[in-house]
C-alpha positions as CSV (number, residue, x, y, z in Angstrom):
1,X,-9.3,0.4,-51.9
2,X,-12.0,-1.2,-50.2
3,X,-10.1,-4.3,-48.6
4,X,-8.1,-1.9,-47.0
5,X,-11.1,-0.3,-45.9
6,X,-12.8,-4.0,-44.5
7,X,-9.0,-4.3,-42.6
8,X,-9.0,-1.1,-41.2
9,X,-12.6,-1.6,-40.4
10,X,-11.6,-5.6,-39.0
11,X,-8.8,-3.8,-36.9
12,X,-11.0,-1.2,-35.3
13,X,-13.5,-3.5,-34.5
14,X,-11.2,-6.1,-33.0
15,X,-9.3,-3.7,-30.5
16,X,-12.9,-2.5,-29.4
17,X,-13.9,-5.9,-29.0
18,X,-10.7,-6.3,-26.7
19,X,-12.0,-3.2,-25.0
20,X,-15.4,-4.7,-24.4
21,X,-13.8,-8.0,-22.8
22,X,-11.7,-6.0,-20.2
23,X,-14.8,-4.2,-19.4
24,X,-16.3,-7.4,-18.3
25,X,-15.3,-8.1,-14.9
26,X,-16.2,-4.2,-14.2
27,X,-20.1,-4.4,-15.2
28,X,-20.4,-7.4,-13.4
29,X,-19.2,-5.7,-9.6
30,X,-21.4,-2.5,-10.2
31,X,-24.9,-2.4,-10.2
32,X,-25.5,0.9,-12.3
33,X,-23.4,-0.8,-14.8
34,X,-25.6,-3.6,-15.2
35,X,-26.3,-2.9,-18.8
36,X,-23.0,-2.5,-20.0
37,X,-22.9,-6.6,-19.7
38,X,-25.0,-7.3,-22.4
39,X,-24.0,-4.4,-24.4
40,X,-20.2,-5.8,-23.8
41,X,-21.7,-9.1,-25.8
42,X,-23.2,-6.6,-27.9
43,X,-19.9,-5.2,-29.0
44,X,-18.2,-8.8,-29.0
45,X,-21.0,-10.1,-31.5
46,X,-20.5,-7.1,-33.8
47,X,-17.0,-7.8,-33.7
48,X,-17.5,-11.6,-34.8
49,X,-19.3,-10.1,-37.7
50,X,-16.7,-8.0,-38.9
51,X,-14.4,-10.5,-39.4
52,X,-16.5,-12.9,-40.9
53,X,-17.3,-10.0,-43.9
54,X,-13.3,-9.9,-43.9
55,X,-12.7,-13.2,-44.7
56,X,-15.8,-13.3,-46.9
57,X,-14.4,-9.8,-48.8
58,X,-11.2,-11.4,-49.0
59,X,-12.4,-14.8,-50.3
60,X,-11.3,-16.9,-47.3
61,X,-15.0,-17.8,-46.8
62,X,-16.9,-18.4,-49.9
63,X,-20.0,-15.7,-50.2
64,X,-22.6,-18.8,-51.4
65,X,-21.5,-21.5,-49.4
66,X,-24.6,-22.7,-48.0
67,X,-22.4,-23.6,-44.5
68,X,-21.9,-19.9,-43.3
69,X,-24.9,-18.4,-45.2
70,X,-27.2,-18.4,-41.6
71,X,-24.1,-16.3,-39.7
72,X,-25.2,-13.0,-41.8
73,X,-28.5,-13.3,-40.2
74,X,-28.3,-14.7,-36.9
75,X,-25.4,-13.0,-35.6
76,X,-26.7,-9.3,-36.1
77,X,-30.3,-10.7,-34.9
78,X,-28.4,-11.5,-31.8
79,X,-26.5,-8.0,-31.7
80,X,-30.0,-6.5,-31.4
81,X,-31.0,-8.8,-28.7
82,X,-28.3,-7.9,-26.6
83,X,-28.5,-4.0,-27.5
84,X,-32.5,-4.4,-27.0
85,X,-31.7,-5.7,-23.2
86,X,-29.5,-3.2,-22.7
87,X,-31.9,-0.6,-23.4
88,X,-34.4,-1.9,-21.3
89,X,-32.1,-2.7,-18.4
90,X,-30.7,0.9,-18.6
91,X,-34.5,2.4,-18.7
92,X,-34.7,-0.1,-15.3
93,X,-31.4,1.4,-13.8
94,X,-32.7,5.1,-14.2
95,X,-36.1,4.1,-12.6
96,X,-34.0,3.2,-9.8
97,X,-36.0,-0.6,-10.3
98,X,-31.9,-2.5,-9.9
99,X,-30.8,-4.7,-7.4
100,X,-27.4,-4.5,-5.2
């Protein structure tokens, strides 16, 4: 029951991930869009994560192996970078404080 949970959850967060790519090239030509880009990264990151607690549920990567033991830590620290800049570049936007 749960592996098909972590694949459906893998799935989900792989076609949003897809999503967020596409949606790229559109933050980058809009100003008032300008925090979608790190958001976007946000998104991919989170992504990145899913999958590597797939293949960790599923036993593809060993849970204790000293090697991928950082990515559980770093990755999601740098989800929350990326969602922190998005905050404060969206706060910016509504100020009207962006550049065209």
């Amino acid at each position: 029951m749960y592996g098909s949970t972590q694949l459906a959850a893998v799935f989900l967060s792989v076609v949003a991930g897809v999503i967020a790519l596409s949606l790229i090239h559109l933050a980058a030509r809009q100003p008032l869009l300008r925090a979608w880009r790190y958001l976007v990264w946000a998104l991919v990151l989170f992504t990145l994560e899913e999958i590597i607690g797939a293949l960790r549920t599923f036993g593809v990567v060993p849970v204790l192996h000293t090697e991928y033991a950082w990515v559980s830590h770093v990755v999601p620290t740098f989800v929350l970078v990326f969602l922190i800049a998005a905050l404060l570049n969206q706060l910016n936007i509504n100020r009207g404080w962006y550049l065209d």
